[in-house]
N, C-alpha and C positions, 0 to 999 in steps of 0.2 A: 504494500500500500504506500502510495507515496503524499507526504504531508506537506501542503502548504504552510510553514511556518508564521508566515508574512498576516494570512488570513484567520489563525487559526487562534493568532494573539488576540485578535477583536474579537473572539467567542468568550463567554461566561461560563469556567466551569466550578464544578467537574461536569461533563457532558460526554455522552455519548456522539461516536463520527461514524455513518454508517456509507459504508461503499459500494454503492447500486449498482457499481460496474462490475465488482466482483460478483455480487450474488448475481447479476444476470449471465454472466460465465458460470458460475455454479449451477445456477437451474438449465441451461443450452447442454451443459454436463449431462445431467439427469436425463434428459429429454432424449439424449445422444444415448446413451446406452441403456437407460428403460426400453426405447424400443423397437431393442434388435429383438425383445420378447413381446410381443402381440398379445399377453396377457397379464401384464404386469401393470399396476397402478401405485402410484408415488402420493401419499399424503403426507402433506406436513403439518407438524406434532406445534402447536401454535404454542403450548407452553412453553417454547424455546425460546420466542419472540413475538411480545405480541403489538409492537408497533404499531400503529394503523398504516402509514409508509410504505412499510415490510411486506406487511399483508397483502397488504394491493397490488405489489409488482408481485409477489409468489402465486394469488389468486386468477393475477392477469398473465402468468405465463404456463396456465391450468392443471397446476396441481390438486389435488382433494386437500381435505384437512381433517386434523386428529384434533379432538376435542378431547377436554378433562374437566369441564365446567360449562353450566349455564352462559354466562358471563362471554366465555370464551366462543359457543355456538353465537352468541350474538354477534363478536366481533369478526367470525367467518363471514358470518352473510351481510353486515354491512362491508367488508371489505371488496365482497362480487364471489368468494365461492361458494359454488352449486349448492344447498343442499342436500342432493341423491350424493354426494359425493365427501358428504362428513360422517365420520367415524366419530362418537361417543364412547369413551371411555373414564376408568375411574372407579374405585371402590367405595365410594359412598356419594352417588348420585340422589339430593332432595330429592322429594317428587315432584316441586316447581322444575326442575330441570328437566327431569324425562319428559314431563308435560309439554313444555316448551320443545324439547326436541323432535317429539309425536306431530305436535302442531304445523312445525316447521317441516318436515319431511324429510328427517334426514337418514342416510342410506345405511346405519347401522350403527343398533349400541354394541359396545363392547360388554358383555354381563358378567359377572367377576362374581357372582354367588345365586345357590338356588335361591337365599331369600330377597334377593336384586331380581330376580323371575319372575317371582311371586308377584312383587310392585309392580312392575311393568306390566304383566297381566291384568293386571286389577286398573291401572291408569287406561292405560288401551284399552279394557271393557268400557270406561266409563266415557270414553271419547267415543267411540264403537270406530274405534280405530284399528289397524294391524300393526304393529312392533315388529324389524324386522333386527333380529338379534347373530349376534357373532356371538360363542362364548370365549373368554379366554380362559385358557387350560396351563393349569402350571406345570412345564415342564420338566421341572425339578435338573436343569443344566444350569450349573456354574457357568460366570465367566469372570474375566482377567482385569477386574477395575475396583473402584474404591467401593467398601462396604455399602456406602450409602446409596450407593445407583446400581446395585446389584436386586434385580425385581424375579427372577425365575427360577431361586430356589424353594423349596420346599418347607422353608421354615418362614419363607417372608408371605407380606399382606395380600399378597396382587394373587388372582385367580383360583379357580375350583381346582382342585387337583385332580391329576387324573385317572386316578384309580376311582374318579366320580363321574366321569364327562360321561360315561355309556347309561347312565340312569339320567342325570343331568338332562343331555339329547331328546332322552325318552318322553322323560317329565315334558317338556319342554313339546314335543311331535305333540302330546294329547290337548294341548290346551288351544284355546280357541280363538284369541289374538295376538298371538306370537307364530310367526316364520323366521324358522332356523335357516339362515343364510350362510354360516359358514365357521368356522375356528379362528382362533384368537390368539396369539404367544409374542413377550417379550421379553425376552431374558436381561436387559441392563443397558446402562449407557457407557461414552464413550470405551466403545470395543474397537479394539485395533487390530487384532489377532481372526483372521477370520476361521482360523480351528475352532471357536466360540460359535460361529454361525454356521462351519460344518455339522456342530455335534446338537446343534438346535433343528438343524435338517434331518440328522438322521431318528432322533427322537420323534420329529414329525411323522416321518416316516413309518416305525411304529406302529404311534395311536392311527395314523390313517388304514393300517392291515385292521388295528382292531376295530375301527369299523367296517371296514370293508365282511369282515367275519358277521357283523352283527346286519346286513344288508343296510346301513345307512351312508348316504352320500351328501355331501357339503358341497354347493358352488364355489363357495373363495374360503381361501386361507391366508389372514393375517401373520405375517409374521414381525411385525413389529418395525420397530429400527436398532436406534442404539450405533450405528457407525458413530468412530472418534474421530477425533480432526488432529492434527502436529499444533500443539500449543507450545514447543518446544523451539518449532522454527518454522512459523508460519510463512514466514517471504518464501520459503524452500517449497511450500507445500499447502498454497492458497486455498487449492481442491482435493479434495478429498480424494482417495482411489475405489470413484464407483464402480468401475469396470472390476475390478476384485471382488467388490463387495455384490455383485449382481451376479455374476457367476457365481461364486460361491453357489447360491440359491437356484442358479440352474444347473449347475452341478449334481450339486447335489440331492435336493427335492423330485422324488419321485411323484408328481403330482397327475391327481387322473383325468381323463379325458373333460376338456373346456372350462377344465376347476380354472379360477380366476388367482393371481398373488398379489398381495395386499400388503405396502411398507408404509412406515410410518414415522420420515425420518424430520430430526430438527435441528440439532447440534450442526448435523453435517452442511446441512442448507445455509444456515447464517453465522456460525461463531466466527469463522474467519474474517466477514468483511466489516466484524464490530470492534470501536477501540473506546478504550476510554481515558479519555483525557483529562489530566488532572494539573495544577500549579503546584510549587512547590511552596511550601508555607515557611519552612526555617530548614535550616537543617542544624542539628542537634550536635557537637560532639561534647561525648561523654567521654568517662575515664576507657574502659575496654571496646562502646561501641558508636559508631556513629548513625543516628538516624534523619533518614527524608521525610520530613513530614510533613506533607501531600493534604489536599482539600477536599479529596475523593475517600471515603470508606468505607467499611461492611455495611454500608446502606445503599450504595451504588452498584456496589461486586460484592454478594458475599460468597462465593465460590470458593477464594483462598482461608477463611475464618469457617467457612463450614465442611470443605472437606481436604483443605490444606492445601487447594490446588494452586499450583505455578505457572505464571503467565510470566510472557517474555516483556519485559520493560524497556522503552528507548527512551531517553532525553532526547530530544525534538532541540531544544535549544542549544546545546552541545557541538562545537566542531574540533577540527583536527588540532584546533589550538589547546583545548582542555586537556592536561597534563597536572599529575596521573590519572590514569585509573585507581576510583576508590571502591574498597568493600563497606555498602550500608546496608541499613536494616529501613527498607520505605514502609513505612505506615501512614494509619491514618488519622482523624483527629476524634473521633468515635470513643466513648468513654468506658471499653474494653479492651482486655491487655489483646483478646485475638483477632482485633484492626490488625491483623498486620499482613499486606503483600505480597513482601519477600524479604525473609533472613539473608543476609552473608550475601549482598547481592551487587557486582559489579557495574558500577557506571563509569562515566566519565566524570573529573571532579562537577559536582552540582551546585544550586546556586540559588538561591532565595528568589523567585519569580518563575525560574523552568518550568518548563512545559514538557510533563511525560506524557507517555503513550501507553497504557496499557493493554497488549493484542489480544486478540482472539476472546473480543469480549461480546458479540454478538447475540448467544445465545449465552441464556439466565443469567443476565447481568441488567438492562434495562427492568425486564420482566419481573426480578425478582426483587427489584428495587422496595425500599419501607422509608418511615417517616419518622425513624426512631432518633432521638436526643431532638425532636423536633424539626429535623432538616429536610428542606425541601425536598422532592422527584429531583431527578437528574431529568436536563432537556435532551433534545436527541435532534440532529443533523446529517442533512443527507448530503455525501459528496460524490463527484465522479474521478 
């Protein structure tokens, strides 16, 4: 991404800088290798980003969308996508929400319990509506990321297990405004490792014999997302490797005759073209440490204070003249010691007014933004 300096002083932040150019190259991406497969459909997981900006150029260059909230179907369809083409998900959907979804028409909840079923039958009777439901099924497959965004094992919240799906199904065939549309799996987020999404295929594979044993067939199969992005060196690796990540799944997925496949991805679509920009407040030295402290904190990004995560940092104001390189410690001004960044973290020497960069903040970094110690939202900017 390249930073106009010059322009970027006259912005107030800490503020989000989003790069339209790049996510239009990222969705041309998707569009390019969804489809070499004629049955593949690409929704994006809105809780990644839910910009209204974002939305509208993802909306307008026709993806579906993954919903997790009331809230969140509204902001689908005021942005222009379909909805035959939203996905409802989420383990504790009100009944003002399915209501609202039923109303709206949208192309599938994700049901994550039989007493999530039960509701939706009973909503749907009372509209004398049909519900057209995906279950998701927990496929009890590990993958290679941080506890906290790890969703497909056996011990965590998210879906019925599947030692349940074949009564589940069942329950579900007898009832009277519910159509079973298809399966539902996501095993976690950023995944980098696609042996994580071979052994979520072969799992699939599986439960699809043990229906196929019991004569029931599904149109589509969600399998979720969860691709990660290079937060380590984004310029290196602006896009994601879809092409990997879409093989994978036709590799490996034994899928039957005009069955539909259904992702659901969000990180992959936007983190990279999101930065967030912060001034420098002081900078600190201490006896053993020196700290940046920055105008931006765990109320802008809390990604690094909630699951330790590391983002690549640039001084923006910084050139060949700043001598040395120093190790700080950038925080923020947030009245928690876990404000913090990055430890032990290389700049060029900094400067009371700098202007950093913090990459790969796209996804859950706007989105997850709060208004704790009183502090504004961060604004958000779109550049090319």
């Amino acid at each position: 991404m390249h930073f106009d300096t010059t322009h970027l002083q006259a912005l107030q932040t800490p503020c989000y800088l989003y790069d339209t150019e790049l996510l239009a190259r990222t969705l041309d991406t998707i569009h390019a290798e969804a489809r070499q497969h004629d049955n593949y459909h690409v929704h994006y997981a809105i809780k990644a980003n839910s910009n209204p900006d974002v939305l509208r150029q993802i909306a307008a260059a026709g993806l579906g969308a993954d919903c997790v909230s009331g809230g969140e179907i509204r902001a689908a369809i005021d942005a222009g996508f379909p909805a035959r083409e939203i996905a409802f998900a989420g383990v504790g959907k009100a009944d003002w929400e399915i209501t609202l979804a039923l109303r709206v028409g949208i192309g599938m909840f994700n049901v994550e319990s039989i007493e999530e079923l039960d509701v939706i039958q009973q909503l749907a009777t009372d509209l004398d509506m049909r519900a057209r439901v995906s279950f998701r099924i927990n496929p009890d497959v590990g993958a290679h990321t941080h506890a906290h965004i790890t969703t497909g094992r056996a011990e965590d919240k998210f879906g019925i297990a599947k030692e349940d799906m074949v009564a589940v199904l069942r329950r579900a065939q007898a009832m009277t405004h519910i159509d079973v549309v298809g399966l539902h799996f996501h095993i976690g987020s950023q995944l980098l490792e696609m042996d994580d999404f071979a052994a979520l295929c072969s799992r699939i594979n599986e439960l699809q014999e043990v229906l196929d044993a019991e004569g029931i067939a599904v149109p589509n199969i969600n399998v979720g997302g969860g691709l990660g992005i290079d937060y380590e060196q984004p310029d290196l690796h602006p896009v994601p490797d879809f092409h990997a990540y879409f093989s994978t799944f036709a590799n490996g997925l034994q899928l039957r005759p005009n069955q539909q496949l259904h992702f659901e991805l969000g990180r992959a679509v936007v983190a990279q073209m999101g930065t967030l920009l912060t001034r420098v407040l002081y900078v600190k030295h201490g006896h053993e440490r020196q700290f940046v402290i920055v105008d931006a904190g765990m109320t802008e990004l809390i990604r690094p204070a909630l699951y330790g995560a590391l983002h690549q940092i640039n001084n923006l104001s910084a050139d060949a003249s700043r001598e040395p390189a120093v190790t700080y410690d950038i925080v923020g001004p947030i009245c928690e010691s876990s404000d913090v960044f990055a430890r032990d973290y290389v700049l060029p020497q900094t400067c009371r007014g700098d202007l950093l960069a913090i990459r790969s903040a796209g996804a859950y970094g706007e989105t997850m933004a709060s208004t704790y110690n009183c502090r504004p939202l961060p604004t958000a900017h779109l550049i090319q």
